[in-house]
gemmi code that builds the backbone of each chain (N, CA, C; Angstrom):
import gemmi

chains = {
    "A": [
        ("UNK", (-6.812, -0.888, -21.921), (-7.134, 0.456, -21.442), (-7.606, 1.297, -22.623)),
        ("UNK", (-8.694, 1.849, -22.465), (-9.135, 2.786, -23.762), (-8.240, 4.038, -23.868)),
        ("UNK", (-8.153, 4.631, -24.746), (-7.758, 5.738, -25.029), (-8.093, 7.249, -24.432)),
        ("UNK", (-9.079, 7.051, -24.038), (-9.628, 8.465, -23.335), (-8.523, 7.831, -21.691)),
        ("UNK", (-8.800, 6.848, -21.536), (-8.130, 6.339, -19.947), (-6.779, 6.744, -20.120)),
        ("UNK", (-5.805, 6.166, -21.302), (-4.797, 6.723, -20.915), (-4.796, 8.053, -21.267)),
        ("UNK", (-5.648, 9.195, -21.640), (-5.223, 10.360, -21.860), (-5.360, 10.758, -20.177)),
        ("UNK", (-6.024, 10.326, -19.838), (-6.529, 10.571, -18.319), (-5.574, 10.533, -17.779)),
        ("UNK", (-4.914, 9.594, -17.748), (-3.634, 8.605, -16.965), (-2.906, 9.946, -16.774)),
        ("UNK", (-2.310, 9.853, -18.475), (-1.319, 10.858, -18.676), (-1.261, 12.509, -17.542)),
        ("UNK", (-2.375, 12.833, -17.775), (-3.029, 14.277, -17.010), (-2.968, 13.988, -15.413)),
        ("UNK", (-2.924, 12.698, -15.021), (-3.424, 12.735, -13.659), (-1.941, 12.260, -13.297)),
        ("UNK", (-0.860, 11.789, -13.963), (0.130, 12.019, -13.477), (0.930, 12.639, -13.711)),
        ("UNK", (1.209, 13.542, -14.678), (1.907, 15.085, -14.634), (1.123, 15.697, -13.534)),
        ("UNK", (0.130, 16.056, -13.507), (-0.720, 17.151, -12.342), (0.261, 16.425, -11.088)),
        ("UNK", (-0.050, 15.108, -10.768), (0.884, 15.300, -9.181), (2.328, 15.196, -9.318)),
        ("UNK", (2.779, 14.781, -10.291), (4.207, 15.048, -10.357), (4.633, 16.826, -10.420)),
        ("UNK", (4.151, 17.340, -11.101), (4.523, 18.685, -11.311), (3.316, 19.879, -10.205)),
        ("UNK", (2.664, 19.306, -9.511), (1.992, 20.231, -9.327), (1.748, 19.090, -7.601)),
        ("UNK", (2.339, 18.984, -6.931), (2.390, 17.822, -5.756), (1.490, 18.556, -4.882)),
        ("UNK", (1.555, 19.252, -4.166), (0.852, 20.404, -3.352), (-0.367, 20.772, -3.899)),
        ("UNK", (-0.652, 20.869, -5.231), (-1.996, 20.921, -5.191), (-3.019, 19.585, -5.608)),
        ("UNK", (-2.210, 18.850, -5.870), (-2.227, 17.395, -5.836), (-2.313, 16.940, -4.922)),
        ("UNK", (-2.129, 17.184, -3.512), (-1.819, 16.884, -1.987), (-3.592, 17.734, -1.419)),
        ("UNK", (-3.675, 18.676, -2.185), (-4.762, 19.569, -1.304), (-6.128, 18.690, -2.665)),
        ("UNK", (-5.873, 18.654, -3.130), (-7.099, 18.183, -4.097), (-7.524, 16.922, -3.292)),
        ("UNK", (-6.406, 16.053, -2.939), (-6.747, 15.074, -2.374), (-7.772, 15.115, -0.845)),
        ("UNK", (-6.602, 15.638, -0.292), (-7.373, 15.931, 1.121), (-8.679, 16.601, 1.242)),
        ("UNK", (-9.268, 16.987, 0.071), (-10.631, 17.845, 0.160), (-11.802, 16.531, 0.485)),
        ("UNK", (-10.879, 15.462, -0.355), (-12.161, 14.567, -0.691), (-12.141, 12.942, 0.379)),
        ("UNK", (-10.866, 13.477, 0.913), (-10.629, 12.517, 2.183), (-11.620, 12.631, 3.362)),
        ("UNK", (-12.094, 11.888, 4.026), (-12.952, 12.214, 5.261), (-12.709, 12.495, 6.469)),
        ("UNK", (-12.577, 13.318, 7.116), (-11.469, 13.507, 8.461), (-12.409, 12.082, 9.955)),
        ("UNK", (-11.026, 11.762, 10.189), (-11.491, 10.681, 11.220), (-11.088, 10.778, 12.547)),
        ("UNK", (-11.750, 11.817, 13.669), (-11.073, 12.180, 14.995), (-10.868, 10.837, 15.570)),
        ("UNK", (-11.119, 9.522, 15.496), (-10.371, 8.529, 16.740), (-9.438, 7.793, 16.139)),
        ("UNK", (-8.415, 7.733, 16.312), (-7.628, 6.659, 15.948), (-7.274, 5.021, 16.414)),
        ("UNK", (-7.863, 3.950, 15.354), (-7.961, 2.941, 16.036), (-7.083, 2.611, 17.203)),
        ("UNK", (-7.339, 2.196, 18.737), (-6.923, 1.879, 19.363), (-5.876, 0.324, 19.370)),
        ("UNK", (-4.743, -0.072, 18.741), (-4.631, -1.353, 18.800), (-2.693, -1.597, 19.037)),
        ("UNK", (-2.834, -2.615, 19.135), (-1.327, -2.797, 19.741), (-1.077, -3.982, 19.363)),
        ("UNK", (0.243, -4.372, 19.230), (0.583, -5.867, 18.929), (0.884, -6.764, 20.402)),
        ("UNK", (0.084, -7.948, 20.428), (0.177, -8.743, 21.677), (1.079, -9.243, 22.122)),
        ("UNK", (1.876, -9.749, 20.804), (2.642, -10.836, 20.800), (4.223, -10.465, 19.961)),
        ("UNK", (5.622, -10.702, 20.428), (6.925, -10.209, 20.059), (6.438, -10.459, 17.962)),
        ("UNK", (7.165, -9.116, 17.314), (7.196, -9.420, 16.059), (7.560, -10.613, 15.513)),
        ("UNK", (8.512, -11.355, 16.259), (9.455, -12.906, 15.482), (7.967, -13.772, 15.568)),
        ("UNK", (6.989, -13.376, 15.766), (5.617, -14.809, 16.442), (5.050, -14.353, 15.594)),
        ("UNK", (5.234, -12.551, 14.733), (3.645, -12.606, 14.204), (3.311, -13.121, 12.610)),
        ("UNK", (1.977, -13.332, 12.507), (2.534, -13.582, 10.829), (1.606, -12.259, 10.627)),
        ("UNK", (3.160, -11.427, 9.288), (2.421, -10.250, 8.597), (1.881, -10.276, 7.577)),
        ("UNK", (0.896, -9.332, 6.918), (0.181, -9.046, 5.825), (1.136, -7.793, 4.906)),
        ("UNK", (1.140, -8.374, 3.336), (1.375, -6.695, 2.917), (0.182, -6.568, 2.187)),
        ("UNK", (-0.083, -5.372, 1.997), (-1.631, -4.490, 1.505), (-1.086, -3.415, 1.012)),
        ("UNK", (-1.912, -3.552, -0.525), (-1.538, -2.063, -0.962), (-2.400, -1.682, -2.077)),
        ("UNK", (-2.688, -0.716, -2.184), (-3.487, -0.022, -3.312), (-2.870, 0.511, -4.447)),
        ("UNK", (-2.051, -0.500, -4.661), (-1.043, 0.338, -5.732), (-1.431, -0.430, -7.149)),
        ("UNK", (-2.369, -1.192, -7.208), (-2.991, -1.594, -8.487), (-1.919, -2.572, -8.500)),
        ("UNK", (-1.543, -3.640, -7.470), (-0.736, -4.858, -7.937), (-2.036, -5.770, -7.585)),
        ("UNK", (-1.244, -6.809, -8.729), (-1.890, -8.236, -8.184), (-1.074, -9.166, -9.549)),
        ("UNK", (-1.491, -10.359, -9.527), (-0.947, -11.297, -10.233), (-1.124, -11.300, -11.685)),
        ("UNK", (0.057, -11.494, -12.848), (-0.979, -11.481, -13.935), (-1.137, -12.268, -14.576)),
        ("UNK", (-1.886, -13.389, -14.145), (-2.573, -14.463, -14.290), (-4.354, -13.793, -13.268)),
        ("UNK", (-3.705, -13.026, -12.451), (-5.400, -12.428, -12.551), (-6.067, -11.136, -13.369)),
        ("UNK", (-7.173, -11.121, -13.261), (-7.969, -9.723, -14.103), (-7.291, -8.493, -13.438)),
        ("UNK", (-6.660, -7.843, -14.170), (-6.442, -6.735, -13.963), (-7.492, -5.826, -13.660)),
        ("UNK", (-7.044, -4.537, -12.641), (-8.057, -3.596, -12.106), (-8.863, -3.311, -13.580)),
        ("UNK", (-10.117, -3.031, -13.365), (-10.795, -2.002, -14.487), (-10.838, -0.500, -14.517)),
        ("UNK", (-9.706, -0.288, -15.314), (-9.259, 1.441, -14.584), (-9.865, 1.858, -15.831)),
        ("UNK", (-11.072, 1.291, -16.486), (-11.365, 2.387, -17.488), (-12.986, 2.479, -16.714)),
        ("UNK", (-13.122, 2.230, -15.730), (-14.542, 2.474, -14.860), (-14.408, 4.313, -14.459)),
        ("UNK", (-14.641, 4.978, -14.742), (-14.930, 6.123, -13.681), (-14.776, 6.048, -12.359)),
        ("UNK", (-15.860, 5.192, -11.757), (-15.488, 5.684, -10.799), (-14.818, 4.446, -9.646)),
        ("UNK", (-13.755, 4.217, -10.553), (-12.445, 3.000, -10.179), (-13.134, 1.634, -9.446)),
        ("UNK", (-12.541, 0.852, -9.546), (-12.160, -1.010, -9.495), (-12.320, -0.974, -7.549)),
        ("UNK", (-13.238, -1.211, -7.119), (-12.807, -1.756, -5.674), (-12.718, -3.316, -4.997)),
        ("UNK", (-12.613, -3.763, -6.401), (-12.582, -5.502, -5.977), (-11.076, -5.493, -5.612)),
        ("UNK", (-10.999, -6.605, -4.551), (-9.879, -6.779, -4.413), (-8.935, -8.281, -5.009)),
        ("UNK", (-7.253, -7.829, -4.662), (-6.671, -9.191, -5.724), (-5.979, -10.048, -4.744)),
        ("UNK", (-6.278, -11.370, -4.447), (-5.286, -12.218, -3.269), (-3.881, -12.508, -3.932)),
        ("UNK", (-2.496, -11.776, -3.458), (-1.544, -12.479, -3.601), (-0.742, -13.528, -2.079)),
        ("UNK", (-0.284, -14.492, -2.934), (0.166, -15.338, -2.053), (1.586, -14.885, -1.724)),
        ("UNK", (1.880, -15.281, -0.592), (3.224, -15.484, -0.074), (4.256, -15.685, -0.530)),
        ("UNK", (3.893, -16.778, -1.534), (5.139, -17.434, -2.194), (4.822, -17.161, -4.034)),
        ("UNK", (4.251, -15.998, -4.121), (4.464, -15.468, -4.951), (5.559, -14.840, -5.723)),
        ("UNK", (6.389, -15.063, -7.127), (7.739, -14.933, -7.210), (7.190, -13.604, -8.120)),
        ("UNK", (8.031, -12.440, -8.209), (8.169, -11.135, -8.224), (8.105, -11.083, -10.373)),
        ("UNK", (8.145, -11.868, -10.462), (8.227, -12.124, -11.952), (6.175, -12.267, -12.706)),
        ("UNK", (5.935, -13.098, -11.240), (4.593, -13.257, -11.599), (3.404, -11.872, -11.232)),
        ("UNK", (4.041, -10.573, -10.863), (3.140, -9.730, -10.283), (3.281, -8.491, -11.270)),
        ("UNK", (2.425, -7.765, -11.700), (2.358, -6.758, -12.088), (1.543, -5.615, -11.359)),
        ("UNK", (1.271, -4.502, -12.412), (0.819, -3.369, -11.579), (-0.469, -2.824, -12.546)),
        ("UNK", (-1.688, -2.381, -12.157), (-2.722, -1.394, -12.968), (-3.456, -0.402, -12.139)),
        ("UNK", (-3.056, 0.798, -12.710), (-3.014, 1.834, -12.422), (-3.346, 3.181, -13.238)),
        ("UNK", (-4.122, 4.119, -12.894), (-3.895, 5.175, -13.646), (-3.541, 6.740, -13.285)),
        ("UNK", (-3.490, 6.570, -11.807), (-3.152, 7.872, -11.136), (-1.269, 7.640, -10.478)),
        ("UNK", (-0.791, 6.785, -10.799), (1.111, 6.766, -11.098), (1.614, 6.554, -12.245)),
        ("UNK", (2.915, 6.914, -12.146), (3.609, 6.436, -13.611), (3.519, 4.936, -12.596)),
        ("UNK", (2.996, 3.972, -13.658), (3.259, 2.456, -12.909), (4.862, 1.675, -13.895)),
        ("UNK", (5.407, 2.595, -14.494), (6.637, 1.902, -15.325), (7.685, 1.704, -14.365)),
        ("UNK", (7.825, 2.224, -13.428), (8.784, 1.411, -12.463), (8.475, 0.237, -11.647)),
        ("UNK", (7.101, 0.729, -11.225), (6.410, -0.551, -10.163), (6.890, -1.893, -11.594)),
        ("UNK", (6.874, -2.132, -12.705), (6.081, -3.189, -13.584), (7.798, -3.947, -13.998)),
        ("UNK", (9.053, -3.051, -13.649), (10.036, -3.130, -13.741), (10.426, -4.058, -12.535)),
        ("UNK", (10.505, -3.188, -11.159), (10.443, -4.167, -9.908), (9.132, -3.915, -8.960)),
        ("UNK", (8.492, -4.693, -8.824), (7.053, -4.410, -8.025), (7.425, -4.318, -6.931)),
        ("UNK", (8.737, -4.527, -6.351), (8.810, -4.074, -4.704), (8.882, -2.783, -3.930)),
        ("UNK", (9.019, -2.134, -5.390), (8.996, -0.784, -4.905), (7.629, -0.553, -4.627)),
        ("UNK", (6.324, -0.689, -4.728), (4.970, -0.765, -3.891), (4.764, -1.640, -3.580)),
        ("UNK", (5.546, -3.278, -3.546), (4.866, -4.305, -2.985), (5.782, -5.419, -2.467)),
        ("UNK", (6.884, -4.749, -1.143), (8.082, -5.543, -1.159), (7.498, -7.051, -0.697)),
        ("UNK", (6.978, -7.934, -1.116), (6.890, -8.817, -0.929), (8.034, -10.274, -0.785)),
        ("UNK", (9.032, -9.849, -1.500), (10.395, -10.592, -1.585), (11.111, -10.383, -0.039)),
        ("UNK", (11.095, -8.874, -0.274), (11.976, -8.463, 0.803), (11.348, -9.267, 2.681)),
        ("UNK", (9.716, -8.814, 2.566), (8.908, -9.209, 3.577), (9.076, -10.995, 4.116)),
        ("UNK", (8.957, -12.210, 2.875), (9.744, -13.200, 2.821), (11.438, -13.313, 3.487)),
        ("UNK", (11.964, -12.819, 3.143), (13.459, -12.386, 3.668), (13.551, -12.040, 5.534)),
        ("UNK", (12.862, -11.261, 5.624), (12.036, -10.998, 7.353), (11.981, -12.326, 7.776)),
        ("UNK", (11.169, -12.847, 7.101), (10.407, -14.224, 8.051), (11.445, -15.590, 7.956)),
        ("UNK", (12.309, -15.430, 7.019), (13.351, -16.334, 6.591), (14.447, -16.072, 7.898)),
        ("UNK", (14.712, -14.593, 8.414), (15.519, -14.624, 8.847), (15.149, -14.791, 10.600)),
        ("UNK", (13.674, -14.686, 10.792), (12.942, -14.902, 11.803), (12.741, -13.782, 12.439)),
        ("UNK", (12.680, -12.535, 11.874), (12.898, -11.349, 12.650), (10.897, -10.734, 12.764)),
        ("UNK", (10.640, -11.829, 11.522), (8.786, -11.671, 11.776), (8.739, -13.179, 11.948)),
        ("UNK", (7.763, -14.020, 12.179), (7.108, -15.328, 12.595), (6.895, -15.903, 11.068)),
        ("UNK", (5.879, -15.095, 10.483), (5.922, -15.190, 9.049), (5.094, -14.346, 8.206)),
        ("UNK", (5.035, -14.693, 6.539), (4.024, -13.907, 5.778), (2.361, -14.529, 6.068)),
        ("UNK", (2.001, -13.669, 5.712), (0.275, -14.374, 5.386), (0.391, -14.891, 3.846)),
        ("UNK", (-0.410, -15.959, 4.094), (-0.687, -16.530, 2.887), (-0.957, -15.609, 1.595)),
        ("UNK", (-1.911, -14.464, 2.211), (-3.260, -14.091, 1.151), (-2.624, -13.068, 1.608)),
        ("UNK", (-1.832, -12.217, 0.767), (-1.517, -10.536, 0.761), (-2.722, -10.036, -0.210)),
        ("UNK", (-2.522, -8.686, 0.160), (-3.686, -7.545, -0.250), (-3.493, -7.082, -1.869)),
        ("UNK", (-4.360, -6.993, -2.569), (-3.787, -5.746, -3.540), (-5.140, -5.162, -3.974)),
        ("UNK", (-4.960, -3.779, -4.321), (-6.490, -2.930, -4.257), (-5.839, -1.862, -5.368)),
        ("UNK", (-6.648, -1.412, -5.530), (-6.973, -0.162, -6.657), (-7.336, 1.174, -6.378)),
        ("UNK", (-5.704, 1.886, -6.052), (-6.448, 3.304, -5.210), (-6.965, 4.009, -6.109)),
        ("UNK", (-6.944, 5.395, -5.518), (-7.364, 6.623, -6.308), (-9.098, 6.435, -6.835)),
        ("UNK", (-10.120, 5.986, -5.747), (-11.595, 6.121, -5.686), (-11.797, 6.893, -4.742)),
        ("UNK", (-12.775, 8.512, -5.604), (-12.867, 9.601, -4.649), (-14.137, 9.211, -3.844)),
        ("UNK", (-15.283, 8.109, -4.855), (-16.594, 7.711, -3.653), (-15.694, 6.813, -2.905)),
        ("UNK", (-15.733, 6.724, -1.664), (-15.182, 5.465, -1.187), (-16.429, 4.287, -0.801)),
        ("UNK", (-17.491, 4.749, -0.996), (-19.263, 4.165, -0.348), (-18.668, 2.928, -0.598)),
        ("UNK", (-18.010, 2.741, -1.759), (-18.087, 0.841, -1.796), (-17.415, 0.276, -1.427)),
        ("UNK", (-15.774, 1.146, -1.398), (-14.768, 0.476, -0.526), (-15.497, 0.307, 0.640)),
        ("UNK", (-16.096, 1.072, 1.090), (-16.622, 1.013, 2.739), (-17.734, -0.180, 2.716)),
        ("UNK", (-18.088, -0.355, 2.256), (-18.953, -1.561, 2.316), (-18.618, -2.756, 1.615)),
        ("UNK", (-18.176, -2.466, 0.795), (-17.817, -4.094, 0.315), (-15.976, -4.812, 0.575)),
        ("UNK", (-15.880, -3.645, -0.048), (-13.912, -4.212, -0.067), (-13.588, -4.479, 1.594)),
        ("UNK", (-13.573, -3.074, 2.322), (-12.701, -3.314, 3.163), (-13.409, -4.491, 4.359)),
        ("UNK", (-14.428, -5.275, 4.578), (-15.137, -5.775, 5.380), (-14.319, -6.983, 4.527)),
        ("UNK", (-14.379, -7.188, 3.458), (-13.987, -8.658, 2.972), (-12.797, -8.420, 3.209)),
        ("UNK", (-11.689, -7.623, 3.030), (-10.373, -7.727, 3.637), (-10.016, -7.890, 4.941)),
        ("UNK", (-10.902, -7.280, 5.825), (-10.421, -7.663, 7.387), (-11.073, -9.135, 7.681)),
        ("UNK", (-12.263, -9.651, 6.693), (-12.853, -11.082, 6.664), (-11.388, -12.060, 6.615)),
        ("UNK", (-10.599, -11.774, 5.407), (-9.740, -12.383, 5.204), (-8.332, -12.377, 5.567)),
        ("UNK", (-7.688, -11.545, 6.374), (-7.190, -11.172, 7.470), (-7.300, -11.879, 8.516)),
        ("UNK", (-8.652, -12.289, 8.954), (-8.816, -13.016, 10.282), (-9.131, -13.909, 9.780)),
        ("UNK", (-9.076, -14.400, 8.865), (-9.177, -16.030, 8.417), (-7.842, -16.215, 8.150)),
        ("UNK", (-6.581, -15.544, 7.521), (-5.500, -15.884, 7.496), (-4.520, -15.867, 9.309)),
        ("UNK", (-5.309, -15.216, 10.264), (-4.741, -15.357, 11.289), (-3.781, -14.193, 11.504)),
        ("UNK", (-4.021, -13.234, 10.885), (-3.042, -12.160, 10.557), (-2.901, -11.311, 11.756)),
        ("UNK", (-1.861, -11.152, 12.060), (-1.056, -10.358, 13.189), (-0.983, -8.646, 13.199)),
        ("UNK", (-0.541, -8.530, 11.953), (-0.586, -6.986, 11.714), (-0.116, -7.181, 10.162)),
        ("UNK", (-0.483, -5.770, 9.982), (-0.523, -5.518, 8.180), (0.148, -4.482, 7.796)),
        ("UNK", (1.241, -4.481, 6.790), (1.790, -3.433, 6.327), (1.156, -2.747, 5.013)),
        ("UNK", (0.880, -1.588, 5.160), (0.170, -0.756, 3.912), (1.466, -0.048, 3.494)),
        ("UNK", (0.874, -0.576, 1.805), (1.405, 0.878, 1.049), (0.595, 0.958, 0.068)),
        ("UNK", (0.921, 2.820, -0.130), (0.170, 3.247, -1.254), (0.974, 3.368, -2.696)),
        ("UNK", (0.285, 3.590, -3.496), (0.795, 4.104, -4.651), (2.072, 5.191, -4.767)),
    ],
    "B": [
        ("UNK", (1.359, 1.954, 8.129), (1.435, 2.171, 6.592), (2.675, 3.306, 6.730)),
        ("UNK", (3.258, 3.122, 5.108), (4.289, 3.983, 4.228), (3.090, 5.016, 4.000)),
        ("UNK", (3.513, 6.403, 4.119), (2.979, 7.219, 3.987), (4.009, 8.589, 2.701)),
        ("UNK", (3.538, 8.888, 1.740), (4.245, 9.940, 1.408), (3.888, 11.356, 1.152)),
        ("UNK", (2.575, 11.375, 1.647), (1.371, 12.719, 1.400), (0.861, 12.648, 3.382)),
        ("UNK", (1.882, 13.303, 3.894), (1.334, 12.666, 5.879), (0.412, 13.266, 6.275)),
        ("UNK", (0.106, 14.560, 5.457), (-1.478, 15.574, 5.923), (-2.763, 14.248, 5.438)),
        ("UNK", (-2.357, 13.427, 4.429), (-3.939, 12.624, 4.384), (-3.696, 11.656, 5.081)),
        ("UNK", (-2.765, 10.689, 5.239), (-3.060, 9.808, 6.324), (-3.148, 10.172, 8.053)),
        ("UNK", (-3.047, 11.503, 8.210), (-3.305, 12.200, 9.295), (-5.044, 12.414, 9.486)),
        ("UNK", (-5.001, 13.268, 8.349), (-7.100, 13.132, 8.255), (-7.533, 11.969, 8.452)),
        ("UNK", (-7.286, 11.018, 7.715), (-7.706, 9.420, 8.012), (-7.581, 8.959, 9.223)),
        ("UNK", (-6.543, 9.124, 9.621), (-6.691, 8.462, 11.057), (-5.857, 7.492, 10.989)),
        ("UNK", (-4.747, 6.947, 10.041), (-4.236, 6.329, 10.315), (-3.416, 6.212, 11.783)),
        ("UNK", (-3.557, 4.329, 12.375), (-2.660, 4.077, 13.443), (-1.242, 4.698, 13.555)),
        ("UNK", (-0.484, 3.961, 12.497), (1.128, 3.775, 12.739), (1.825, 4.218, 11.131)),
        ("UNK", (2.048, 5.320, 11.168), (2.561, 5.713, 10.121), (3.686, 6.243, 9.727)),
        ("UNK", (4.638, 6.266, 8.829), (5.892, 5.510, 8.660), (5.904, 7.358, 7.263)),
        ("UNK", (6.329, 8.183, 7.522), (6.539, 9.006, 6.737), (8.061, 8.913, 5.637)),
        ("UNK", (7.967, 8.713, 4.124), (9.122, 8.840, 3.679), (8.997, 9.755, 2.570)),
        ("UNK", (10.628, 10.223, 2.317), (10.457, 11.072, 1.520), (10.788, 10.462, 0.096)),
        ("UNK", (10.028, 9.833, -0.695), (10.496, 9.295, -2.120), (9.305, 9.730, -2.816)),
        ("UNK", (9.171, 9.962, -4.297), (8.400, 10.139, -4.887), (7.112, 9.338, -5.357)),
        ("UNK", (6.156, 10.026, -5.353), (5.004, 9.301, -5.624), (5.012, 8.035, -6.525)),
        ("UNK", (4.541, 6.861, -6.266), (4.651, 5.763, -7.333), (6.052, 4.602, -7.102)),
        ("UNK", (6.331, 5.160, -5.468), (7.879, 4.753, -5.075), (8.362, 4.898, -3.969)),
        ("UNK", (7.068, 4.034, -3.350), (7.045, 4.604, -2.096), (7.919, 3.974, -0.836)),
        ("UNK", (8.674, 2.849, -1.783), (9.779, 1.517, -0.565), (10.756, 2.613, -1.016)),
        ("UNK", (11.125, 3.012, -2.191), (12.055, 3.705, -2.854), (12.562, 3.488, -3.673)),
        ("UNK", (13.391, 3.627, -4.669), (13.989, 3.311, -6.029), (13.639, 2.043, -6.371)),
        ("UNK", (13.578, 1.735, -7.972), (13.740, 0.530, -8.350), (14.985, 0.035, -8.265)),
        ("UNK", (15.187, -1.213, -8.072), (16.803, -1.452, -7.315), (17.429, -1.285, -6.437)),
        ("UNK", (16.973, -0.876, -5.436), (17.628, -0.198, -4.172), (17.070, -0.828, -3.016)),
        ("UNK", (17.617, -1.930, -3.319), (17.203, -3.046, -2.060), (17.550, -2.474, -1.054)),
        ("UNK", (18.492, -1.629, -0.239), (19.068, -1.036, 0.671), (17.757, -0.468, 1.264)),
        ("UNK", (17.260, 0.413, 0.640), (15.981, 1.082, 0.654), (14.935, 0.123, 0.820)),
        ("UNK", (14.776, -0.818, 0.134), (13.586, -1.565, 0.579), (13.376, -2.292, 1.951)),
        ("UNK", (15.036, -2.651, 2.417), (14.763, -3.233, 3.700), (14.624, -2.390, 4.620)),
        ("UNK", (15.292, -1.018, 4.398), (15.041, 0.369, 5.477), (13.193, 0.315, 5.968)),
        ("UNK", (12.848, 0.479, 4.842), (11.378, 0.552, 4.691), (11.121, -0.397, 5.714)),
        ("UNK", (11.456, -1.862, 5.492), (10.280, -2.633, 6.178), (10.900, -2.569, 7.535)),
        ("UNK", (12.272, -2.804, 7.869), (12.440, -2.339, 9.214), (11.967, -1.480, 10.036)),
        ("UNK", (11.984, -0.911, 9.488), (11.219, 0.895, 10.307), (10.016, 0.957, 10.465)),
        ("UNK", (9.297, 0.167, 8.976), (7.649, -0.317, 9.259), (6.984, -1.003, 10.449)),
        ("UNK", (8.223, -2.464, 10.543), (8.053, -3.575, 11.596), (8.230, -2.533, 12.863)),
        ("UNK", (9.605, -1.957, 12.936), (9.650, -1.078, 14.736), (8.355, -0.523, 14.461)),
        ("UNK", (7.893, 0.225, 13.592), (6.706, 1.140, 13.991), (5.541, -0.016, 14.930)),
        ("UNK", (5.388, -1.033, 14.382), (4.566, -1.624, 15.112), (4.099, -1.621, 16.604)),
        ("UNK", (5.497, -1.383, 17.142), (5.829, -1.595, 18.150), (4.950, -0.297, 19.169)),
        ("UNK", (4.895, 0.584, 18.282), (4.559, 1.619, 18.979), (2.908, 1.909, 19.144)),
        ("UNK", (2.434, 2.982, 19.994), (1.475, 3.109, 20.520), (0.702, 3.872, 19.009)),
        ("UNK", (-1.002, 3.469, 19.377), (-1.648, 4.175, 17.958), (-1.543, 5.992, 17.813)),
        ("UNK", (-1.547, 6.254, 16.855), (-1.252, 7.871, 16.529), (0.252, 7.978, 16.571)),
        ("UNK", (1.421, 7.332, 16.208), (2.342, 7.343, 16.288), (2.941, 7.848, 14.419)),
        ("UNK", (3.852, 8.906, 14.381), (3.946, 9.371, 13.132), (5.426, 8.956, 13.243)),
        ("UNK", (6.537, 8.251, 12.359), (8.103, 8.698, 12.131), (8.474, 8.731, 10.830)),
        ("UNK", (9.628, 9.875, 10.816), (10.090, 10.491, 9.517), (11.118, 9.021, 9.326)),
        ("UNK", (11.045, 8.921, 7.914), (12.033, 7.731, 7.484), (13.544, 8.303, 8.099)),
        ("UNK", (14.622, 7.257, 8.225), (15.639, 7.443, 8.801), (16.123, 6.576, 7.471)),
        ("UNK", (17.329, 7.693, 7.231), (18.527, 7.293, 5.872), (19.220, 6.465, 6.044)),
    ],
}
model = gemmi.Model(1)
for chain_id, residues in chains.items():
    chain = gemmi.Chain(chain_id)
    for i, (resn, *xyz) in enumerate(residues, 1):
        res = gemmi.Residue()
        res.name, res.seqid = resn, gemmi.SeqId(i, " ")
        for name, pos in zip(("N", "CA", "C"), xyz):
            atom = gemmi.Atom()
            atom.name, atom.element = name, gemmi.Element(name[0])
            atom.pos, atom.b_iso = gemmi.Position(*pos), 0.0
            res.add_atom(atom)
        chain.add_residue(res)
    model.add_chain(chain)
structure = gemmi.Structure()
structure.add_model(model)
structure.setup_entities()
């Protein structure tokens, strides 16, 4: 991470820690308002489905390339974690959270252990192979919208995926 | 989705959203607080259950 990035870092997470509300309205300026809300429902009892976790919290494996958070205008490639991914092998990159807790236990943005534990106990069917991990905090979204999120629901329905749990940062 | 800012996943349009109150960067909840992490996904999984535009406040 260059040096101007983490000065950035630094600024962009005091501002929402200490200043949340206008951190909350800064955001929403640049959000796009969406009057329909997807119509969708689950078909089939939770114990049958297999779930996805997804999150933009700058996880992924680190044995893969970490986000490029010294881009401007942020990383929208996305990172495949597996299922049987052990919590030792995942980290976090980020520059709009303190990420020192996520990097401590990553389940706090990416319960993936816990989600395993679900399907162990049969209360979901199971995990997806190929969990999500993305790189929030991009105010263009043009590319998420065209590139990322089309290859994520690509891979979603190639994993057979039932429903998906999001979290953010 | 875990939501902890519910005015933007409201603009968005999110389906099924799961409001909690933990701080930004922490959003299952504490590091260590497995208690908390399974709250999370329980409440996530019921949300499923429910119809789209559906908002609930985390339950302690």
């Amino acid at each position: 991470m260059k040096r101007t990035t983490r000065i950035k870092s630094k600024l962009a997470v005091a501002f929402s820690s200490y200043f949340l509300k206008a951190y909350n309205h800064f955001t929403l300026k640049h959000v796009n308002q969406h009057e329909d809300c997807p119509e969708t429902t689950l078909t089939k009892p939770l114990s049958e489905c297999n779930v996805a976790l997804l999150t933009t919290a700058g996880v992924h494996l680190k044995s893969d390339t970490p986000f490029n958070v010294d881009n401007p205008a942020g990383d929208h490639t996305i990172r495949i974690i597996p299922s049987n991914t052990e919590e030792e092998d995942l980290t976090v990159t980020h520059i709009y959270y303190d990420t020192k807790s996520a990097k401590i236990d990553p389940s706090i943005v990416f319960p993936l252990k816990q989600l395993n534990s679900l399907a162990e106990e049969g209360v979901i069917g199971s995990v997806a192979d190929a969990n999500i991990g993305l790189n929030g905090g991009i105010l263009n979204t043009a590319l998420v919208e065209a590139e990322s999120i089309p290859k994520v629901i690509e891979r979603l329905k190639m994993e057979n995926v039932d429903a998906a749990l999001l979290v953010p940062g | 989705m875990v939501t902890i800012l519910p005015e933007i996943t409201e603009k968005v349009g999110v389906p099924r959203v799961l409001h909690v109150p933990f701080k930004l960067g922490r959003p299952c909840g504490e590091p260590f607080d497995f208690e908390t992490r399974r709250k999370v996904l329980d409440q996530l999984l019921q949300l499923l259950k429910k119809p789209s535009a559906t908002m609930i406040e985390y339950e302690v």
